[in-house]
N, C-alpha and C positions, 0 to 999 in steps of 0.2 A: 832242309839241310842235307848236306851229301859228304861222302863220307873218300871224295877221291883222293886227295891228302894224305887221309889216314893209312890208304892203301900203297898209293905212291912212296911213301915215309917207308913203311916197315919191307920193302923191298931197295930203300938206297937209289930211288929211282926223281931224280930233278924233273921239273917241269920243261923243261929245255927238250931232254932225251922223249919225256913222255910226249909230247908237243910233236917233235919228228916221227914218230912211229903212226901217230895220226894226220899228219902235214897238215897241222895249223900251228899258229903263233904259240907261244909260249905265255904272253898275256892273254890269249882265251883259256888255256890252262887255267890261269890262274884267277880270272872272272868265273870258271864254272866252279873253282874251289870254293871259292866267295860267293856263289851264288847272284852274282851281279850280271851275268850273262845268261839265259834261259839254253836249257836242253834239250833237243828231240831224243824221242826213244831212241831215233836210230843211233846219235852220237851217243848218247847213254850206252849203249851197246858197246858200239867201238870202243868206246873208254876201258870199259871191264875186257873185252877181248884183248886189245892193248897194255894192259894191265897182268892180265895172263900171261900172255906170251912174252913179257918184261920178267916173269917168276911169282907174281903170284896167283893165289888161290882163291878166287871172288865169286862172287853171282851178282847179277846188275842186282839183289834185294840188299844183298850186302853193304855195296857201294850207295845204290839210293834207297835205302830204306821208308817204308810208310811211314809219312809223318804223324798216322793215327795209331800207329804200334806203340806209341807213348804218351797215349792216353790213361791215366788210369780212372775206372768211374768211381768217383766215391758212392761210400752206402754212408746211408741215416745210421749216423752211432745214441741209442739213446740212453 
């Protein structure tokens, strides 16, 4: 899961505007929100740098975060 939405949202920025800043469709926007469309690091990149230079404040861990960062291990409770 990725978190471009999240970031797009709390800057007032549509998939439209973020889509021209990176000159692709607006429906891959919203396939890589959805996860329905695969990322390269490199476009992973662009996103957050276009996301920056839109106003906000990210780092590509921010936007794609480890999906093993929310792991938690359980212990033996006895």
């Amino acid at each position: 899961m990725n978190n471009i939405a999240v970031y797009r949202n709390k800057i007032n920025v549509s998939q439209e505007r973020l889509s021209k800043e990176l000159g692709c469709s607006s429906s891959a926007i919203g396939n890589y929100e959805q996860g329905t469309r695969g990322l390269t690091l490199e476009m992973s990149r662009s996103i957050v740098r276009a996301l920056n230079s839109l106003g906000s404040k990210c780092t590509l861990d921010d936007v794609f975060p480890d999906p093993d960062d929310n792991i938690i291990e359980s212990k033996d409770v006895a």
